[in-house]
C-alpha positions as a printed Julia matrix, in Angstrom:
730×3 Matrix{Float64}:
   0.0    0.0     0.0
   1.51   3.56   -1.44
   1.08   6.22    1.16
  -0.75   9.61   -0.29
   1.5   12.33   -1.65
   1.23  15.28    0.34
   2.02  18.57   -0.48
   2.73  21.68    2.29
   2.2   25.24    1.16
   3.56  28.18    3.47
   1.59  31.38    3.1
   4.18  34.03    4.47
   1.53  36.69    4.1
  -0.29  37.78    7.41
  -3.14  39.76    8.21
  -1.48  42.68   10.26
  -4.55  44.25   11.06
  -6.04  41.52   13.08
  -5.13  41.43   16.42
  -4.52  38.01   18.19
  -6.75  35.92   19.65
  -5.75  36.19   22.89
  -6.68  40.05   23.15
  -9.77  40.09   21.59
 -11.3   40.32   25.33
  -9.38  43.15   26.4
  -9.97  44.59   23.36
 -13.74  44.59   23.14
 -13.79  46.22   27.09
 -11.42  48.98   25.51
 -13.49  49.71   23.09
 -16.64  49.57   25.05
 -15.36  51.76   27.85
 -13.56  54.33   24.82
 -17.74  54.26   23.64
 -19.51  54.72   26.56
 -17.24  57.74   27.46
 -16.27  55.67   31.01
 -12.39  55.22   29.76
 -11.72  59.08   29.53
 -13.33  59.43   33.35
 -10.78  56.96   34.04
  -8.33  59.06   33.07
  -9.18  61.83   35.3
  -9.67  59.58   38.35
  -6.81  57.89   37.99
  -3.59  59.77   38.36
   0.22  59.05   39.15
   2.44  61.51   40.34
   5.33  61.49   38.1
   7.65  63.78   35.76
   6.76  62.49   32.63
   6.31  59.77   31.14
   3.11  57.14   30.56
   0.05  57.83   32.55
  -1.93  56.32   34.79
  -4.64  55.97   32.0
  -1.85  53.68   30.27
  -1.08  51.43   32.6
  -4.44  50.66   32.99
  -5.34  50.04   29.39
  -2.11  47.21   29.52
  -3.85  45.68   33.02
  -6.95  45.48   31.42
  -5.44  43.47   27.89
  -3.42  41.8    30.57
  -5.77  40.2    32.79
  -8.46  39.53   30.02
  -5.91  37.38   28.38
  -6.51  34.46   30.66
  -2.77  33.39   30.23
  -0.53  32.39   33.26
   2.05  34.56   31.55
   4.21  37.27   33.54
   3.64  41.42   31.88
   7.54  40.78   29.96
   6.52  37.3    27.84
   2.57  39.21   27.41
   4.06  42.26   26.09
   6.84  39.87   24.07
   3.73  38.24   22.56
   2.17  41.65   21.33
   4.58  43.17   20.22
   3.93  43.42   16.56
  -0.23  44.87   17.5
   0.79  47.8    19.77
  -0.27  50.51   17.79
  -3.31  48.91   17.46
  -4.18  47.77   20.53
  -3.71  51.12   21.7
  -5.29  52.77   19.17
  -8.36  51.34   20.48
  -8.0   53.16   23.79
  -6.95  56.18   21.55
  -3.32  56.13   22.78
  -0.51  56.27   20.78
   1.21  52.82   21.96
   1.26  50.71   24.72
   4.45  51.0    27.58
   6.85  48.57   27.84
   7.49  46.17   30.87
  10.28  48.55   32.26
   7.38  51.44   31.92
   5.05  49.91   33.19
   6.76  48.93   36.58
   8.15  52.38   37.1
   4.4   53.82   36.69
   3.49  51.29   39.29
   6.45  52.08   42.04
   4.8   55.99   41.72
   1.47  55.01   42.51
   0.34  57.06   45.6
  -1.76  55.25   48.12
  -4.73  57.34   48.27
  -7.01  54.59   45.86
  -9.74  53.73   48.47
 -12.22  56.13   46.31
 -10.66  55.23   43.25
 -11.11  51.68   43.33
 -14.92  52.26   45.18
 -15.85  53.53   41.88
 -13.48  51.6    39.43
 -15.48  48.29   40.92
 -19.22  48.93   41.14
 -19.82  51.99   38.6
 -17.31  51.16   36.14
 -18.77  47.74   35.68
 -22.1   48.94   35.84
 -22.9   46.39   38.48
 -25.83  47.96   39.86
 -28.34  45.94   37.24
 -26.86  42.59   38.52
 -27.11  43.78   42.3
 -31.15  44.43   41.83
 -31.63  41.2    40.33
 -33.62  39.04   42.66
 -31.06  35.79   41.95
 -28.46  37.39   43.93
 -30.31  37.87   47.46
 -30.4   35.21   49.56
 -33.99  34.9    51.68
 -34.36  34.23   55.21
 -37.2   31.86   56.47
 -40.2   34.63   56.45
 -39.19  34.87   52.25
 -37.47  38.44   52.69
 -34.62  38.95   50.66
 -30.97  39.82   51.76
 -27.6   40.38   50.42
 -24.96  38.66   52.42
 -21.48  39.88   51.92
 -18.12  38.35   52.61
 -14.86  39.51   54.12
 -11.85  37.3    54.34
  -8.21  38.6    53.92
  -5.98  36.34   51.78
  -2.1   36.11   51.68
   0.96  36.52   49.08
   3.93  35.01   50.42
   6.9   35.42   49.01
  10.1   33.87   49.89
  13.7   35.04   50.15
  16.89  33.62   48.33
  19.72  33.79   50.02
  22.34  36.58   49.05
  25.88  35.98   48.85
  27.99  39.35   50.66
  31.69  39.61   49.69
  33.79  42.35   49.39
  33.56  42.35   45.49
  30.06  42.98   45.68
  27.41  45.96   46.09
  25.45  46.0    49.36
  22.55  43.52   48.78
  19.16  45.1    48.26
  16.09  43.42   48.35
  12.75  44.47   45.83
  10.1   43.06   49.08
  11.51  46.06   51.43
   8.14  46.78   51.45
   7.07  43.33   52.86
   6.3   42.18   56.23
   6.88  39.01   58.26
   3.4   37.41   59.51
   1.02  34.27   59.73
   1.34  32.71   56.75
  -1.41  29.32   57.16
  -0.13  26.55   55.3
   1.76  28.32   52.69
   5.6   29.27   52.83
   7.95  32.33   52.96
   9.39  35.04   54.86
   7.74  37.76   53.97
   4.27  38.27   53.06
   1.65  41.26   51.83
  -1.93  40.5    53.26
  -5.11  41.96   50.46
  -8.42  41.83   52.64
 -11.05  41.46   49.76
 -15.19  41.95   50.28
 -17.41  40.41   48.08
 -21.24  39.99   46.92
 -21.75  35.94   47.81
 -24.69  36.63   45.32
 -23.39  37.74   42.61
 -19.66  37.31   43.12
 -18.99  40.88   42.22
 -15.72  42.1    44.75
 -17.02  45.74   45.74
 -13.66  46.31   48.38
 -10.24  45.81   48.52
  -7.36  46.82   51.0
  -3.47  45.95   50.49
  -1.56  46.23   53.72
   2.1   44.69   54.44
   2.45  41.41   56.68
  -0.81  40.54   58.68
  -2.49  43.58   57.49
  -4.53  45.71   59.3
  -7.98  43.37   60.01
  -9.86  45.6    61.97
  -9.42  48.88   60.02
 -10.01  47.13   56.61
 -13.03  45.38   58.06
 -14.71  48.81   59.78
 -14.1   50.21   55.89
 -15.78  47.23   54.52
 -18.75  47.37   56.59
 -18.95  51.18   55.26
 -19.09  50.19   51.66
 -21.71  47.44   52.49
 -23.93  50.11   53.65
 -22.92  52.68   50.8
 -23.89  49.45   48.71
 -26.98  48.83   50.02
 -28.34  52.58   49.68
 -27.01  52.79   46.08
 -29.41  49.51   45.53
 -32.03  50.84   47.52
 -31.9   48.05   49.93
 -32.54  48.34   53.67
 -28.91  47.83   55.13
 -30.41  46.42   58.13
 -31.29  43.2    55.54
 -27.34  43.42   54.7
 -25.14  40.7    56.4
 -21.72  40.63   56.51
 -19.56  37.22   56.85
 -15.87  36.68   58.37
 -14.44  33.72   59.1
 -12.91  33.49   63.73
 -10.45  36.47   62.92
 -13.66  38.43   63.06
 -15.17  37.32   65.92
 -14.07  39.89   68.39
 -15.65  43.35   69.62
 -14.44  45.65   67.15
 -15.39  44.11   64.09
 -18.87  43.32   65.9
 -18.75  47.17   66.53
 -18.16  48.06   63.31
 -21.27  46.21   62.0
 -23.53  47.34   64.17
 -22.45  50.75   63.23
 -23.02  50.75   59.93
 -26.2   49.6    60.59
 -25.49  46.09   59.67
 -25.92  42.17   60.5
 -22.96  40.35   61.3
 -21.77  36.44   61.11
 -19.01  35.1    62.39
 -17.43  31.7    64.86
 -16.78  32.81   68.5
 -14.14  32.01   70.69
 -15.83  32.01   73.92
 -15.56  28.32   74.44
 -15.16  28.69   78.17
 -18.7   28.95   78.1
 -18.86  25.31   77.46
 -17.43  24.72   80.89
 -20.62  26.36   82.86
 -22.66  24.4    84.95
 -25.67  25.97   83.89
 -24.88  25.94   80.04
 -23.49  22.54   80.7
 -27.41  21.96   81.65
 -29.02  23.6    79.18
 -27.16  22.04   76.29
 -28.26  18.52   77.56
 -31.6   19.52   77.63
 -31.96  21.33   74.11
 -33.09  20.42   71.24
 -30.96  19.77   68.38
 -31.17  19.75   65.14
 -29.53  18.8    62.11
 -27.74  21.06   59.84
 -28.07  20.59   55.99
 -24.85  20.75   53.96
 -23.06  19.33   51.13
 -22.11  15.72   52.59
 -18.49  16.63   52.36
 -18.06  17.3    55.64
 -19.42  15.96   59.13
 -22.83  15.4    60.11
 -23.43  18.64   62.03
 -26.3   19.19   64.87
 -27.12  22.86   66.2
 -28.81  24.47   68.83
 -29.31  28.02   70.43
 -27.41  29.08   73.13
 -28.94  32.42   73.77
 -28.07  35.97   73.57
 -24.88  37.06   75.84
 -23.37  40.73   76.41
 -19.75  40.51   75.32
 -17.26  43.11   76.69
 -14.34  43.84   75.34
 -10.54  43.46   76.21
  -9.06  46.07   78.19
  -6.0   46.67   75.84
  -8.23  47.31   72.87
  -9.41  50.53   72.32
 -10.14  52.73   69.21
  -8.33  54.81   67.18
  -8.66  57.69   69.71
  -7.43  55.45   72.88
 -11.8   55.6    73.82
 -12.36  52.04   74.81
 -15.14  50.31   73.01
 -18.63  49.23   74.73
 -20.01  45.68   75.4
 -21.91  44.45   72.55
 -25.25  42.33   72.33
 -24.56  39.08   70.53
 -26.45  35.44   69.73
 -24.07  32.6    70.16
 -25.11  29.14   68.39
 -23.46  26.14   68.84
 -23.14  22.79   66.81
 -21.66  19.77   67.14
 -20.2   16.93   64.93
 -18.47  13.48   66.56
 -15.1   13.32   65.81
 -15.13   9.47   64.04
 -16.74  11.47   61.29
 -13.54  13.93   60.99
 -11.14  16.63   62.12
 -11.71  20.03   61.94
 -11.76  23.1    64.48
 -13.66  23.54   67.93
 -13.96  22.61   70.99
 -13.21  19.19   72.13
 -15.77  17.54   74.63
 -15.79  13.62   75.61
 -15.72  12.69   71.76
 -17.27  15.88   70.23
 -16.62  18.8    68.72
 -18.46  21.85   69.51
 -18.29  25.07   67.61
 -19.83  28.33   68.08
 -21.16  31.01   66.11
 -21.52  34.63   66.97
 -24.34  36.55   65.0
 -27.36  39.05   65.56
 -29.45  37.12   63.06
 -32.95  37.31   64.73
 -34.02  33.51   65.86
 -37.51  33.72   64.14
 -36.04  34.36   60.57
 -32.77  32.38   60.96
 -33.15  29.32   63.04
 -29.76  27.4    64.41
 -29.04  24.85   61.72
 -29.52  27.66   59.42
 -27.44  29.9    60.72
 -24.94  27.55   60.7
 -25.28  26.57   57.28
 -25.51  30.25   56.27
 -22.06  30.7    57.88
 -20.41  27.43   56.27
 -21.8   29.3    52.98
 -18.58  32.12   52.94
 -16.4   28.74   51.7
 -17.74  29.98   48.35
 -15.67  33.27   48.36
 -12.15  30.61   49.19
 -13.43  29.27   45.9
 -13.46  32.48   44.4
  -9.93  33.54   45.29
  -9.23  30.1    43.14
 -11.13  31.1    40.27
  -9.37  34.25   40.39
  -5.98  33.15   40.52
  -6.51  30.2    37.77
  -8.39  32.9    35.26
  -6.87  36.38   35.91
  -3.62  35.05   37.67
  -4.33  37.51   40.65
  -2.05  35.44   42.72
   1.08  37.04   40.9
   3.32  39.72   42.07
   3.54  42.72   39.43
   4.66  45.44   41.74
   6.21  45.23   44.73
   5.46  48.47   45.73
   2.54  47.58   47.81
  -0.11  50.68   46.6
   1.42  49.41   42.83
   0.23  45.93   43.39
  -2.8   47.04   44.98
  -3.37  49.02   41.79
  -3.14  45.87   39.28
  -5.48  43.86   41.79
  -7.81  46.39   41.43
  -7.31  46.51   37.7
  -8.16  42.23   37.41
 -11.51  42.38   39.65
 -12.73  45.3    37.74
 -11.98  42.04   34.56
 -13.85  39.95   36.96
 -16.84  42.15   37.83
 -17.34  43.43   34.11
 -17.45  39.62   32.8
 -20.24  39.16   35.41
 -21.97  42.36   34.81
 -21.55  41.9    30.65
 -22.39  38.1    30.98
 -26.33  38.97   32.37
 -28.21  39.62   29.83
 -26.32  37.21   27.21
 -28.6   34.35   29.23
 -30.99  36.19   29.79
 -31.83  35.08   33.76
 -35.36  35.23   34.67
 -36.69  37.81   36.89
 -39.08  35.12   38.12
 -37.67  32.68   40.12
 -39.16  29.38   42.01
 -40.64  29.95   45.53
 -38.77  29.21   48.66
 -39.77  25.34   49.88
 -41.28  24.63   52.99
 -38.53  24.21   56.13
 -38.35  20.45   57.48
 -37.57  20.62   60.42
 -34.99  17.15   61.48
 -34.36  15.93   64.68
 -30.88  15.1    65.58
 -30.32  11.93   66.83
 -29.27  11.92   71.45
 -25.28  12.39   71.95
 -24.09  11.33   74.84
 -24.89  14.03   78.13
 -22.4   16.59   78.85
 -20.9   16.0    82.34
 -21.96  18.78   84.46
 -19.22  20.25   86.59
 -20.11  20.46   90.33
 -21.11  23.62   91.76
 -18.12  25.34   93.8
 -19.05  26.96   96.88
 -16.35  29.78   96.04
 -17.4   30.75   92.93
 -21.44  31.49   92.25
 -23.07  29.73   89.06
 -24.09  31.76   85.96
 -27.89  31.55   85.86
 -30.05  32.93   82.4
 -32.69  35.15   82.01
 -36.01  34.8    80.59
 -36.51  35.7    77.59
 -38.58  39.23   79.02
 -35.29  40.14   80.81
 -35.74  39.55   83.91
 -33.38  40.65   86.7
 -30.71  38.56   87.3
 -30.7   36.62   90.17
 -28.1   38.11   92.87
 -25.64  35.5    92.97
 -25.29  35.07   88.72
 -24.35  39.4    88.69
 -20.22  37.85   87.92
 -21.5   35.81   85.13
 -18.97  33.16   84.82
 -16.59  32.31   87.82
 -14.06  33.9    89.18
 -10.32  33.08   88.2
  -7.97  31.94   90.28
  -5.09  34.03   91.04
  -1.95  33.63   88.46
   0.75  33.61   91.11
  -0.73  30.7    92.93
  -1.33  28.78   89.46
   2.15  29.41   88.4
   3.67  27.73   91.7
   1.38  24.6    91.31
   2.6   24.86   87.77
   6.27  24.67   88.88
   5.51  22.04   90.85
   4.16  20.04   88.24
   7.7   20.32   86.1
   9.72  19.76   88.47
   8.45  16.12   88.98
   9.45  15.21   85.2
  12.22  13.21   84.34
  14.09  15.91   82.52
  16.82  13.78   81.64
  14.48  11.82   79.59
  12.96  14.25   78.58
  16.25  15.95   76.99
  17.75  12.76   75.91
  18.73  13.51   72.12
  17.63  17.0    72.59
  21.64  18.48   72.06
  22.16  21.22   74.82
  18.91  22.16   76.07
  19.09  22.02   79.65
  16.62  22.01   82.49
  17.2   24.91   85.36
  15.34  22.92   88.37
  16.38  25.94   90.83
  14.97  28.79   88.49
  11.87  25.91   87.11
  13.44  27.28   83.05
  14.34  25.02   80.41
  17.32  26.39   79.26
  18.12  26.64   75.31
  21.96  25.64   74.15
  22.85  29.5    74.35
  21.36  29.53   77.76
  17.97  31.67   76.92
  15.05  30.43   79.08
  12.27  29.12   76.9
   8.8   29.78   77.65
   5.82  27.13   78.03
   3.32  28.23   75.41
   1.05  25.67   74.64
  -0.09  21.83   75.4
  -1.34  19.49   72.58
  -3.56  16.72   73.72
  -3.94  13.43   71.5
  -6.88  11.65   70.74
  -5.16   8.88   68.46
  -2.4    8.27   72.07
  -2.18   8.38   75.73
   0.42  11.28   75.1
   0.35  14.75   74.95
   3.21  17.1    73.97
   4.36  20.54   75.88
   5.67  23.24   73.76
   8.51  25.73   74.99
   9.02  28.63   73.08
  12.77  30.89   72.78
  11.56  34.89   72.56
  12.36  37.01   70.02
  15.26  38.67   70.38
  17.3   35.51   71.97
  17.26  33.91   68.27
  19.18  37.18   66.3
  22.71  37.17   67.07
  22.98  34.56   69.07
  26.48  32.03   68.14
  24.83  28.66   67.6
  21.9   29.82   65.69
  23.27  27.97   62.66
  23.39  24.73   64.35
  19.23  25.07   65.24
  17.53  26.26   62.2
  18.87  26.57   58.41
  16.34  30.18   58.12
  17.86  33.59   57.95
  14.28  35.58   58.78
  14.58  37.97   61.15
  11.46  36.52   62.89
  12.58  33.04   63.67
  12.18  31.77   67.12
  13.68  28.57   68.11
  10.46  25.98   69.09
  10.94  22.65   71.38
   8.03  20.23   71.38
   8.63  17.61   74.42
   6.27  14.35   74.92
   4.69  13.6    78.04
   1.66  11.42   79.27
  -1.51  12.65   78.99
  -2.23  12.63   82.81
   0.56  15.3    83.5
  -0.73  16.99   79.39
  -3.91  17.46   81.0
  -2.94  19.04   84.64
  -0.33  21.26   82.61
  -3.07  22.44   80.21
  -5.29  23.36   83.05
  -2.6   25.54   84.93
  -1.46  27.09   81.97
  -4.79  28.32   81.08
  -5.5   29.4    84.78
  -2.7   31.29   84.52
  -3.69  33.11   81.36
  -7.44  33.77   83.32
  -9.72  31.67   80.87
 -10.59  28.37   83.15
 -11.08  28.36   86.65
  -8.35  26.49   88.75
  -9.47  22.95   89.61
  -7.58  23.24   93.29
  -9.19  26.75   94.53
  -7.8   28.09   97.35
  -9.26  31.47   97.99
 -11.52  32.62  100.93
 -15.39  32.15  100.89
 -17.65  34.19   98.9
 -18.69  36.3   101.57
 -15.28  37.25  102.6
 -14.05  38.68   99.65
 -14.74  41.96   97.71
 -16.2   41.88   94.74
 -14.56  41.35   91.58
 -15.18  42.77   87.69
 -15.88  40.08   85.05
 -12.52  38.52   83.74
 -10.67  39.79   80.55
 -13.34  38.9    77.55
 -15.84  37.23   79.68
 -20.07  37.08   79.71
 -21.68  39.5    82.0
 -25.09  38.23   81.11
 -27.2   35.08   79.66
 -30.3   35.68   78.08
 -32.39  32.82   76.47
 -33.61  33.06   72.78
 -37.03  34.1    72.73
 -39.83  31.88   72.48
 -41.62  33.21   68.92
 -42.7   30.38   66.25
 -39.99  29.37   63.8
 -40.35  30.26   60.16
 -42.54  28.03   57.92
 -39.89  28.6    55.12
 -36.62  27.28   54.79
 -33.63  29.85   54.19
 -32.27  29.74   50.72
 -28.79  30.97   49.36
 -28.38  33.03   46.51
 -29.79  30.85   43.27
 -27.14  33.0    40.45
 -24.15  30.73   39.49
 -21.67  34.15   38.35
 -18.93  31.77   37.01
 -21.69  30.55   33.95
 -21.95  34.32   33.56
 -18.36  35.02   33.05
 -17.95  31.5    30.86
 -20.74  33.48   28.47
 -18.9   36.33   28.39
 -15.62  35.09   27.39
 -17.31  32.88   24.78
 -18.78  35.59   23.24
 -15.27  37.23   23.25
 -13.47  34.25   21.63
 -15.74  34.09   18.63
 -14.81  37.65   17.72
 -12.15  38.16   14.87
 -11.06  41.97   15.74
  -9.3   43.72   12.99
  -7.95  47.3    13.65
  -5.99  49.6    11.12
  -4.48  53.02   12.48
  -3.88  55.74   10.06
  -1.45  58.17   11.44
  -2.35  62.09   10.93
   0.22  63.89    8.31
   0.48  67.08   10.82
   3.17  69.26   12.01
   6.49  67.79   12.93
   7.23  67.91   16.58
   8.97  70.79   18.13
  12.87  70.68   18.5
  13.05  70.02   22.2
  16.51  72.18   22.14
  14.1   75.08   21.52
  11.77  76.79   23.77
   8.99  79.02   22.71
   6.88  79.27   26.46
   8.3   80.4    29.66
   7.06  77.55   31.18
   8.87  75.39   29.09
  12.32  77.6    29.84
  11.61  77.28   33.64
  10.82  73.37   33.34
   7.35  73.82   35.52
   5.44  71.35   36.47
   2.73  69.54   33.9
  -0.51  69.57   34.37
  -2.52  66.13   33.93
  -4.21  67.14   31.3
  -0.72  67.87   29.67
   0.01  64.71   30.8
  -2.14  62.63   29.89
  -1.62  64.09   25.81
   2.4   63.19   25.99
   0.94  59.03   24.86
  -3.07  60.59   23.1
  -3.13  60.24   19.79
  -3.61  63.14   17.92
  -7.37  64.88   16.52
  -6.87  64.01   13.24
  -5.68  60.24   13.59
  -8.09  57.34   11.97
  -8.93  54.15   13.82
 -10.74  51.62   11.56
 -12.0   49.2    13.74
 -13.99  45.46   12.26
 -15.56  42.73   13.92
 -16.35  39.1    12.36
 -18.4   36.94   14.2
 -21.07  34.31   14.26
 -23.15  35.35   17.17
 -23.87  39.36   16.33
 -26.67  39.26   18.54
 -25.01  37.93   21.39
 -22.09  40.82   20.89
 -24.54  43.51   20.63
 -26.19  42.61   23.69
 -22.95  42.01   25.61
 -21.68  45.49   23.83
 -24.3   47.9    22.9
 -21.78  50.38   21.35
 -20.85  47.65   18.97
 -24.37  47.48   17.48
């Protein structure tokens, strides 16, 4: 059998007027923003302070092409792979070409960091977001059928790790480009240094309406009282009561000022608790056994959860934190729920009980529109936005560095949501989603299966009992006024402590462990450069009879010191030498206990102060309840709560398909007017003297000029579809 003859023609002529593929996104929201006059209000909003050179107006056009080509490709191989269509890629934004890598980064390292209005504006009225926002898909409703919009706040990290730099003589000083960087709490990824970008977003409609960039940890509770601000400002620009807003954060957010901060604004708030040492109450202890619970619906991924109501408590606040202007901040009014899962189904966060975990939830969610299981489901419901920062990263590549000045990178984030947001907002009405949607189903109500009874501590006749209210208020009683009992005092802790340690067989203990030492007259374990290490923690083991003690080096021991090399292989300046010692759990246990009494969150087991009526009476502890009030009795709703029903990624799939289809062909014609001036002459005094440009002088050094023509031509299959995503195309 003869194999076919083939023959291979090479056509070395091109079509230089069609751009590539790859842009055709970018290039349609260029041309639509250039249309609807939005891209020259850009220009005037966004400004960078420099000399000369490209614009603000220009770096954004690049962002935009950027991020809408969907490539995990750094700005040098991007610009490397449009190089031969600059003119007319930037013809469509009416510049005169696009600026290079180099440019681009230098534009970026001026950016100031007053953007908080900028970006406001850049992410709901640029987009036009304010048709998805009133469309009833994107609220979720409560169980009495009234609609909501539930926002999420979660900050997210960018670690970035350092190489090590060789010093000899021969060599500059070494310099690194993440000055601007911060040490911090990295989770489970890996670095040195890390910049933190706190990020709120519509859970309907996965539009992100807020961003703040801050170095390190970032600044939680200032980003988070500026995100509750824009939920309200959202909410009125909608029409929407704000008091029908909620706003969702994950433990970091379960504290008094960003409780404050909602309830300010005029806002509902979600978020887990940390007031576990509520679990250890006598009287909660009793009212836990005798509650109802319930089960909460999820996705099956996880454990089986049951919830209940735990009431409504007054939280204060700790001492040390205070507001901006040193004023301290005022108790707050919260309801905590609790659930439950059994820990042969799996491991996750809580409190551990016998062999269960609880977890709590602290919310102002009224009971008779958002029962327990709900409310627990409702919170479990922000895992959508984690989702979302992985969408973002795998379509826009958000996850990469392009400045490292940190208002710069906050710059080209905001740049890649405003992609985001305008895919969603363009992506509507090519599916044209009903306005109509199905009616909420009628709540079943299911019955959790008995758990094993809580053991209820015994009453101490030292310390009174915290007794509830009813659910009118009543007084309460007398001898509940403390709310929770009384710690014991540190100093006598600490001694039983010491006691503890020094019955360990240190020797053991150390065997293996190189120099550490154990100081039995000063009760210090004793690092090889002789720093005294510092008990910080006590992990207790389910799977053994073991538990392990952790000890701790501070801070400033680690830099410097002479042996540092033979401990750790990391150069960061926050590194803090960490010893982990195994123990069994009888002596875990007793250790945990005394190192918590010490801190003044559990009552000693071994009290040994005078009788109540001896002693004077005491404030609440640091971040304790100062009263219990029951949930009220009212009916629970008929309907059960529903999440948002809008899928947004479909929307931006639709939009991007569109997009693709679209063969863009662009031919510049270049004006034949008056050469430029010879810049060794000058005609103005201001030019002799060098003064300072205006913007608007600015901003003409890349425009093209009056007289330029920009033939622009667009093939596709699906004109209807383009028109409809693009009215100025039609």
């Amino acid at each position: 059998m003869t194999e076919a003859l083939r023959s291979v023609t090479v056509d070395l002529r091109s079509d230089t007027e069609r751009i590539p593929e790859m842009c055709s996104e970018g290039a349609l929201i260029v041309q639509d923003l250039v249309a609807s006059g939005r891209m020259a209000e850009l220009g005037e909003r966004l400004q960078i302070q420099r000399e000369g050179g490209y614009t603000g107006l220009d770096v954004f056009v690049v962002l935009v092409y950027f991020y809408a080509a969907h490539m995990r490709l750094g700005i040098k191989r991007f610009y490397q792979r449009v190089r031969g269509c600059l003119a007319q890629l930037a013809g469509l934004a009416n510049r005169r070409t696009l600026p290079t890598p180099a440019s681009v980064s230098r534009a970026l390292a001026a950016v100031d960091s007053g953007l908080e209005e900028f970006g406001t504006w850049l992410l709901y009225e640029a987009p036009e977001a304010r048709p998805v926002l009133l469309h009833p898909a994107v609220l979720h409703r409560d169980g009495r059928g009234d609609g909501w919009h539930v926002f999420d706040f979660d900050p997210t990290r960018t670690v970035m790790r350092h190489r090590a730099l060789p010093r000899r003589p021969d060599l500059p000083p070494a310099r690194r480009r993440t000055h601007e960087a911060r040490p911090g709490y990295q989770g489970r990824k890996r670095g040195h240094v890390q910049l933190s970008r706190s990020t709120l977003q519509h859970a309907g409609s996965g539009l992100w309406l807020g961003i703040w960039t801050a170095a390190g940890n970032g600044d939680f509770r200032r980003h988070a009282e500026k995100a509750a601000r824009v939920v309200r400002q959202t909410c009125m620009a909608v029409a929407h009561d704000p008091g029908r807003a909620l706003l969702r954060a994950d433990g970091e957010g379960g504290n008094t000022p960003f409780i404050t901060a909602c309830q300010e604004s005029g806002i509902r708030f979600l978020t887990r608790s940390a007031h576990y040492t509520l679990l250890d109450q006598p009287a909660i202890r009793r009212h836990l056994n005798e509650a109802t619970w319930h089960e909460v619906e999820d996705s099956g991924s996880g454990p089986q959860r049951q919830a209940t109501e735990l009431g409504w408590f007054t939280l204060p606040c700790a001492p040390k934190t205070v507001r901006d202007d040193g004023t301290p901040y005022a108790p707050v009014q919260a309801r905590l729920v609790v659930s439950r899962y059994s820990t042969d189904q799996s491991r996750g966060s809580g409190h551990l009980i016998a062999d269960w975990k609880y977890e709590m939830y602290a919310t102002d969610l009224l009971e008779g529109a958002w029962p327990a299981p709900e409310v627990v489901t409702t919170y479990y419901g922000r895992t959508g936005q984690e989702n979302r920062f992985g969408q973002e990263d795998r379509e826009l590549g958000l996850d990469r560095i392009v400045s490292y000045h940190l208002p710069g990178q906050h710059l080209a984030n905001l740049v890649g949501l405003f992609v985001w947001n305008l895919q969603t907002c363009k992506g509507l009405p090519l599916l044209d989603v009903p306005d109509r949607l199905q009616k909420q189903l009628a709540r079943q109500v299911v019955v959790a299966e008995a758990a094993p009874p809580l053991e209820v501590p015994p009453i101490r006749e030292d310390v009174e009992e915290a007794l509830p209210v009813d659910a009118e208020g009543e007084a309460l009683p007398a001898a509940a006024e403390s709310g929770l009992p009384v710690q014991p005092e540190p100093i006598e802790a600490q001694e039983q402590l010491d006691e503890v340690l020094a019955t360990l067989d240190w020797t053991q203990l150390l065997d293996g462990r190189g120099d550490w030492t154990w100081k039995a007259s000063t009760a210090e374990l004793l690092c090889p450069n002789g720093s005294p290490a510092t008990l910080t923690a006590v992990k207790l083991y389910r799977s053994s009879a073991n538990g392990q003690m952790r000890f701790l080096v501070p801070l400033p021991a680690c830099n410097g010191c002479p042996v540092r090399q033979v401990c750790t292989e990391s150069s960061a300046p926050s590194f803090r030498k960490e010893l982990g010692l195994t123990v069994p759990g009888s002596v875990a246990t007793r250790v945990h206990e005394l190192l918590a009494a010490i801190r003044g969150r559990l009552p000693s087991l071994t009290p040994r102060r005078p009788p109540l009526k001896d002693r004077q009476p005491q404030p609440p502890p640091q971040g304790v309840v100062a009263t219990w009030r029951l949930s009220s009795a009212s009916l629970p709703p008929k309907l059960a709560p529903r999440a948002a029903v809008l899928s947004p990624a479909v929307l931006r799939r639709a939009f991007c398909q569109t997009c693709v289809d679209v063969a863009i062909h662009v031919a510049v014609i270049n004006s034949q007017s008056a050469k430029p001036s010879n810049p060794a002459i000058a005609y103005t005094a201001a030019e002799r003297q060098h003064r300072r440009r205006t913007f608007a002088q600015r901003h003409s050094y890349n425009a093209r000029k009056p007289d330029d023509v920009i033939h622009v031509r667009l093939e596709t299959g699906s004109p209807n579809q383009l028109a409809q995503a693009f009215p100025s195309t039609a």
